[in-house]
C-alpha positions as CSV (number, residue, x, y, z in Angstrom):
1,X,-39.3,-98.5,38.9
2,X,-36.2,-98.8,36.6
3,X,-36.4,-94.5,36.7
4,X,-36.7,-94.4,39.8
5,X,-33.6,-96.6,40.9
6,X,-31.6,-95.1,37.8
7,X,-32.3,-91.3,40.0
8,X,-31.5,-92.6,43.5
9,X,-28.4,-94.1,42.0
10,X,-27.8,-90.9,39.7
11,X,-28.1,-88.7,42.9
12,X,-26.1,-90.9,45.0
13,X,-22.9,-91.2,42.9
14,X,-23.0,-88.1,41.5
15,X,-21.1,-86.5,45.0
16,X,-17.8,-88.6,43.4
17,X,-17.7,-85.5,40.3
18,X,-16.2,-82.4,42.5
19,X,-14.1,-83.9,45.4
20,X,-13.3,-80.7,46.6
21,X,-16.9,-78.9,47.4
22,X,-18.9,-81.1,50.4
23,X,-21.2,-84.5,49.3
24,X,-24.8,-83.2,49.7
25,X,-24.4,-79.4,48.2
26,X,-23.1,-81.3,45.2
27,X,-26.2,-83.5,45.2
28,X,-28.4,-80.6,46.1
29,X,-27.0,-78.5,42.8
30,X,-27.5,-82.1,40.7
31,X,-31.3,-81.5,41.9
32,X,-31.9,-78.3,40.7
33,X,-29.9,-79.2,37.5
34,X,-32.3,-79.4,34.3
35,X,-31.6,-82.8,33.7
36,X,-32.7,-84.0,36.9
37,X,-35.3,-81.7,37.4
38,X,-37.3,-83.2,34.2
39,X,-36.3,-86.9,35.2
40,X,-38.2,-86.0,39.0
41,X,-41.2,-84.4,37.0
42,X,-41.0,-87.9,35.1
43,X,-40.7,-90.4,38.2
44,X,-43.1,-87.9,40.9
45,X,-46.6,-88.9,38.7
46,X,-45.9,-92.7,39.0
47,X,-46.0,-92.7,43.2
48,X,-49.0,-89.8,43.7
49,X,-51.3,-92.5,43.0
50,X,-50.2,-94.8,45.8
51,X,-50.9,-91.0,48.2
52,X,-54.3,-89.3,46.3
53,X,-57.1,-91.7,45.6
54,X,-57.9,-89.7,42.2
55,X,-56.8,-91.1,38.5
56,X,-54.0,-89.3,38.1
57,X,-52.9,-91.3,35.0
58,X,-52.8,-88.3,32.3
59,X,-49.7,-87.4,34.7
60,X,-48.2,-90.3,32.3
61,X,-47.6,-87.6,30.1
62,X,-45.5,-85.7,31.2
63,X,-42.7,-88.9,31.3
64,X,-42.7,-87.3,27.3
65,X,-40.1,-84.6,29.0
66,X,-37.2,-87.3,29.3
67,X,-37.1,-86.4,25.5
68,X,-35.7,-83.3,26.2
69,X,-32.5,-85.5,27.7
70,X,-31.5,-86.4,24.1
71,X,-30.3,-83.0,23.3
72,X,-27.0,-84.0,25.2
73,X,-26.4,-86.3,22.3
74,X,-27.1,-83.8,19.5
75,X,-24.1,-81.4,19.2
76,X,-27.1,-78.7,17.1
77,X,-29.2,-79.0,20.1
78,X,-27.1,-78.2,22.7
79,X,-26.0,-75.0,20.5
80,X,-29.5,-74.3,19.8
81,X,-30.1,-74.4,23.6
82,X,-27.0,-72.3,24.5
83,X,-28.1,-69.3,22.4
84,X,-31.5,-69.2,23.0
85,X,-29.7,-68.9,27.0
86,X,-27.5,-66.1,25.2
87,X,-30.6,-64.5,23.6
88,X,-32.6,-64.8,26.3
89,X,-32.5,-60.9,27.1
90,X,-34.1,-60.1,23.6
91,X,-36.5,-63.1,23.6
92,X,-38.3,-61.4,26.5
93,X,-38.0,-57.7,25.2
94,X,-40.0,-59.3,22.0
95,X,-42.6,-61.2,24.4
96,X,-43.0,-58.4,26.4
97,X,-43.7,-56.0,22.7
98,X,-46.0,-59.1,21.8
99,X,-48.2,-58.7,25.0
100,X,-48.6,-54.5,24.8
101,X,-49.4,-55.1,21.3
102,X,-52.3,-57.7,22.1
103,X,-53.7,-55.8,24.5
104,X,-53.7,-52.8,22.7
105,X,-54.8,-54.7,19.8
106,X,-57.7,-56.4,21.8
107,X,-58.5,-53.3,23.7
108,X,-58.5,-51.4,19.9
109,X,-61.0,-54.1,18.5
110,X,-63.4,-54.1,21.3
111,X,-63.9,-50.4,21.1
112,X,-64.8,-50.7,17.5
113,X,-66.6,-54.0,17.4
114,X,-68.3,-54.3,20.3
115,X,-71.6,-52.6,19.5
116,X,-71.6,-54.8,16.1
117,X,-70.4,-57.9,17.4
118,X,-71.3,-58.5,20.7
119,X,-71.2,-62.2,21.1
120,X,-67.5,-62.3,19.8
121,X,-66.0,-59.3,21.1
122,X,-67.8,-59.6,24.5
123,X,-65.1,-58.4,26.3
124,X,-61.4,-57.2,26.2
125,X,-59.9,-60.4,27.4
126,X,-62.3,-62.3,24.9
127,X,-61.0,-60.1,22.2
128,X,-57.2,-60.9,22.8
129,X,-58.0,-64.8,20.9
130,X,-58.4,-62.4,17.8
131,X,-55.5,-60.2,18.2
132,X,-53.2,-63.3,19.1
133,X,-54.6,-65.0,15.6
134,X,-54.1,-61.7,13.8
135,X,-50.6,-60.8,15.4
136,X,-49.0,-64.1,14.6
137,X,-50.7,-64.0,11.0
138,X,-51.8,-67.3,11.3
139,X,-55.9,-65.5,11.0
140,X,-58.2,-69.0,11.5
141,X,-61.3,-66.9,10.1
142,X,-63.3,-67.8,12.9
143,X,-63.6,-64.0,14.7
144,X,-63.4,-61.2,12.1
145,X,-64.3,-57.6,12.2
146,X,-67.3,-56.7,10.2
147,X,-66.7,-52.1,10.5
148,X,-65.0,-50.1,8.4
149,X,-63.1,-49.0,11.5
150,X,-62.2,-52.8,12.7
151,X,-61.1,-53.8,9.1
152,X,-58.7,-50.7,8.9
153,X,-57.4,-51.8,12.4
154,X,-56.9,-55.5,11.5
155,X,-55.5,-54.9,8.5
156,X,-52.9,-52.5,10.5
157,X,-52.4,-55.0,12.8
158,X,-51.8,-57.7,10.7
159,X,-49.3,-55.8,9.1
160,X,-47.3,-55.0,12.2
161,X,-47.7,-58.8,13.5
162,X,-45.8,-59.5,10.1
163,X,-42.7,-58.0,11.7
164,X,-43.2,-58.7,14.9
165,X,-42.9,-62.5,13.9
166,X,-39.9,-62.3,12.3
167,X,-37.8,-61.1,15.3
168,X,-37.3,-64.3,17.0
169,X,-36.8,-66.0,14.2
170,X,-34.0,-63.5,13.0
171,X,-32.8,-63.4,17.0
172,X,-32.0,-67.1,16.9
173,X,-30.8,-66.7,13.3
174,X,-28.3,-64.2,14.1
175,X,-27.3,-65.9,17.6
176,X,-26.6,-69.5,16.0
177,X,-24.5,-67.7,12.7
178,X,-22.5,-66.1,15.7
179,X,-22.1,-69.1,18.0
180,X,-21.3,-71.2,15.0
181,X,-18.5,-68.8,14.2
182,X,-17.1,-68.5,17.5
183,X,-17.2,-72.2,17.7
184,X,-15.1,-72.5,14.0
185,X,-13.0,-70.1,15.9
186,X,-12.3,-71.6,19.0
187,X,-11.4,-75.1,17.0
188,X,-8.9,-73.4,14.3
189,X,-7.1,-71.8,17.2
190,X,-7.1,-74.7,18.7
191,X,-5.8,-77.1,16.0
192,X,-3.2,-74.1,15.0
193,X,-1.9,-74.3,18.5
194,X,-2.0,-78.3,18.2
195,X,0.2,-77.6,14.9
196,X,3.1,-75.2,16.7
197,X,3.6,-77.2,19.7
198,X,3.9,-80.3,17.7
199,X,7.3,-81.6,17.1
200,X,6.2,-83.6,13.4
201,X,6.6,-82.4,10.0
202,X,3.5,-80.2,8.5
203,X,4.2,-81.3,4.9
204,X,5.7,-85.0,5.4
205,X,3.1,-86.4,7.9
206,X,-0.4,-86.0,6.8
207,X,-1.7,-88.6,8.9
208,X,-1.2,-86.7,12.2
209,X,-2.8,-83.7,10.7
210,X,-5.5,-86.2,9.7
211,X,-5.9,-87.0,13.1
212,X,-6.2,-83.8,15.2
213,X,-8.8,-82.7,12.1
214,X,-11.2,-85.1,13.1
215,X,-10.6,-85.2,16.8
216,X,-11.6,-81.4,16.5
217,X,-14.2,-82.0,14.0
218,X,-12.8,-79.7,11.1
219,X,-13.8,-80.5,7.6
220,X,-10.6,-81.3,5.1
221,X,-10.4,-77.7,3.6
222,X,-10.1,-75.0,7.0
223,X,-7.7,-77.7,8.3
224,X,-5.7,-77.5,4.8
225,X,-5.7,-73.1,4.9
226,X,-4.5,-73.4,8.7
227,X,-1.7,-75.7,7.9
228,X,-0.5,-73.5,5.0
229,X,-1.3,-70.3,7.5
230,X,1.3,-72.1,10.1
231,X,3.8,-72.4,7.3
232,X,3.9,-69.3,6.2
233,X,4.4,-68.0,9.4
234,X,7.2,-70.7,10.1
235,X,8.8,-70.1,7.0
236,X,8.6,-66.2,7.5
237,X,10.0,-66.6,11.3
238,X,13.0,-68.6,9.4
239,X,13.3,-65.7,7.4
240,X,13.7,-63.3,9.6
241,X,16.1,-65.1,11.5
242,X,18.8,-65.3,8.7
243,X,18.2,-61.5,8.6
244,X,19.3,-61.3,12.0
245,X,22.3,-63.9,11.7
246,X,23.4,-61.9,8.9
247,X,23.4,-58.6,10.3
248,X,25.4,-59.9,13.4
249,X,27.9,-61.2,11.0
250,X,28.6,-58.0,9.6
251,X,30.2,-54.7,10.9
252,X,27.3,-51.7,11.8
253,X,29.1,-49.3,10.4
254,X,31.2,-50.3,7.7
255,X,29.8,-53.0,6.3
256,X,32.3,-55.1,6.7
257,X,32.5,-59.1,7.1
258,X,33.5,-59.6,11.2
């Protein structure tokens, strides 16, 4: 009940975010949001009993999925979430490799072991259990090929399935090093651009440096090399512009003092 009113209210007051775009298409987009959408699939199993006179009480489970809420609290969740949205292109070009290869896998075995084994490798779609075991190289023992012909196959198998299941794990190793960077990027700009427009001393007050550091979340040391970066660059601008005061104090062509 507490879900329940904590949704209606949810839905309700969520019309107050966007003034601009109309009340229910903002509570229409809340809806199909993620957030709410697990919160229904929560709440929905609770009031089916009082409509379908079956137990329905292993629906209970699926209140697990309000779980999934707490990544909003984890800053590493939410960048885990946003590249595997990023990589999401390659995560189904390797799902769709990992189904042609266990059906060829399973089609493969059943040719070989079928006459030898007919009670495990009944059928094609029976034989995919054993090339989803082999691919993944996880190989429980249970189902395993007795020919000379099915051994040569599941031992090339296996040694493709070894590559195939390191893809997504160097995908998502790849996409978070490059997210993570961006993000270090984004926050040095960011405290740089804090530093210029700021009308304090760099050297003289630390404590406001201290400050925007932790607001931005930079560790002691890339907020130490920015602040020397931004002094160089002011002390080289200074530079430069006693070049150019000097030159307009002095004749072009002779030389001369004006």
């Amino acid at each position: 009940m507490v879900f329940s009113i904590e949704y209606l209210l949810r839905l309700w007051s969520v019309a107050e975010a966007k003034p601009d775009n109309t009340t229910w298409k903002q509570r229409w987009d809340w809806i199909r949001s993620p957030s709410a959408l697990i919160d229904l699939v929560a709440i929905v199993p609770a009031f089916l009993n009082f409509f379908v006179n079956i137990d329905l009480r292993f629906l209970r489970i699926l209140r697990l999925f309000r779980i999934l809420k707490l990544t909003r609290y984890f800053a590493s969740m939410r960048i885990l979430l946003v590249v595997i949205s990023k990589e999401r292109g390659s995560f189904q070009a390797v799902i769709f490799i990992l189904i042609i290869m266990i059906v060829t896998a399973s089609s493969g075995i059943y040719l070989v072991e079928n006459h030898a084994q007919p009670e495990e490798f009944e059928s094609i779609p029976k034989a995919m259990w054993w090339a989803v075991v082999t691919l993944t190289t996880v190989g429980y023992g249970d189902v395993t090929p007795i020919t000379n012909a099915g051994k040569i196959l599941g031992a090339i198998i296996t040694i493709l399935g070894v590559g195939l299941a390191a893809l997504p794990a160097g995908i998502l190793a790849t996409g978070l090093a490059n997210e993570l960077a961006q993000r270090r990027e984004e926050l040095e700009q960011h405290f740089r651009e804090q530093l210029i427009d700021s009308d304090f001393d760099l050297v003289q007050n630390q404590m406001m440096i201290d400050k925007i550091r932790r607001e931005l979340g930079l560790d002691k040391e890339q907020a130490q090399n920015i602040v020397l970066q931004v002094l160089r660059e002011q002390e080289l601008e200074r530079r430069e512009k006693e070049v150019e005061v000097r030159q307009k104090n002095f004749c072009p062509h002779c030389g001369e003092v004006l």
